[in-house]
C-alpha positions, 0 to 999 in steps of 0.5 A, a space after each residue: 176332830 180339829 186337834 187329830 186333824 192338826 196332829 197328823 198334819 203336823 206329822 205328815 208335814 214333818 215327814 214330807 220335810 225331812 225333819 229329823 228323825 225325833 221330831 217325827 218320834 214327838 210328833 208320832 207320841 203327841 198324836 198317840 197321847 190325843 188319840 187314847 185322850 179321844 178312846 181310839 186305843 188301837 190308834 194310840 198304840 201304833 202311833 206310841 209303837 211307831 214312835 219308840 221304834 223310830 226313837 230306838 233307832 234313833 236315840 237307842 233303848 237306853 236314852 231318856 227320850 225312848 223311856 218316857 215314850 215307852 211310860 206314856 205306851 205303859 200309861 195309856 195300856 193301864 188307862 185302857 184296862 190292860 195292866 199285863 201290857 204296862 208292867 212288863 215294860 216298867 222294869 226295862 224303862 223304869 231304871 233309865 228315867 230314875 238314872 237321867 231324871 231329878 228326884 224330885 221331877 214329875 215323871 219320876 212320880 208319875 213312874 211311881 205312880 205307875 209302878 203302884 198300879 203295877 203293885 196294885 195288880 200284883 196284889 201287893 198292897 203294902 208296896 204299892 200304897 206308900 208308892 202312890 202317896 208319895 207319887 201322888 203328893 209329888 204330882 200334886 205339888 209340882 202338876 197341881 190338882 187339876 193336872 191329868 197326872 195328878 187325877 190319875 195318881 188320886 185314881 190309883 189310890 182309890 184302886 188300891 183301896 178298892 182292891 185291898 177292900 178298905 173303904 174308909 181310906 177309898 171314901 177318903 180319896 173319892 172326896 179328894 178326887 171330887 175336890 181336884 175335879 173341882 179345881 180342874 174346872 175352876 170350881 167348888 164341889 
């Protein structure tokens, strides 16, 4: 399509052009992110796989640019069912955005809201429930409702209840998940 199509010229150009090195990164990372949007998961991993390695050479493992790389990798692996491929990694990145980013920035809570998840999958309820609600009421305040970070925390959420078979609490979160639809497409539910 149109967007895919100016993405990876947007790369070729830069590559042509000799831009540096972090530029390409960018670029690589922005084609991986419209590639997973489009369901093409192989193409969004090596366009993210590419992207970190030219940011490790470049910037090195521990620069705040190569961790919010690895969390968009992680992110897309957990969107795409593979939740072994996401946690793993969260330990290593994770201490290096919680050390270069605010408190209050919004990838510190969609770090959150990823290491619920990861609690999630590792049965840990109790851990992973007061991390999402947090995350999901940052995302919320700083992205809004109509944000993707904000709709994938509000999944998360129902995940959780899902998995620790509360489905009062999972019902809640459904209507609010409605809700925030509603207003990413400007309308009421």
């Amino acid at each position: 399509d149109e967007a895919e199509q100016m993405s990876r010229r947007s790369l070729a150009i830069r590559r042509a052009e000799a831009y540096s090195s972090t530029a390409v990164a960018t670029a690589l990372n922005n084609l991986a992110r419209l590639l997973s949007d489009k369901g093409d998961t192989d193409g969004a991993d090596a366009a993210y796989a590419e992207s970190i390695d030219v940011r490790r050479a470049v910037q090195g493992d521990t620069h705040v640019n190569t961790a919010i790389t690895r969390m968009n990798l992680a992110t897309h692996h957990m969107d795409t069912l593979r939740p072994d491929a996401a946690c793993g990694p969260v330990t290593e990145f994770g201490p290096v955005l919680k050390g270069a980013l605010r408190e209050s920035h919004w990838r510190r809570a969609s770090l959150g809201s990823l290491e619920g998840a990861c609690h999630v999958h590792a049965g840990r309820y109790v851990e992973a429930e007061g991390q999402l609600m947090d995350s999901l009421a940052a995302l919320r305040e700083a992205r809004g409702d109509a944000s993707r970070e904000a709709q994938r925390a509000v999944t998360r959420v129902i995940a959780l209840y899902e998995a620790w078979d509360n489905p009062g609490e999972k019902k809640k979160y459904e209507v609010l998940r409605d809700q925030m639809r509603g207003a990413q497409r400007g309308t009421t539910p």
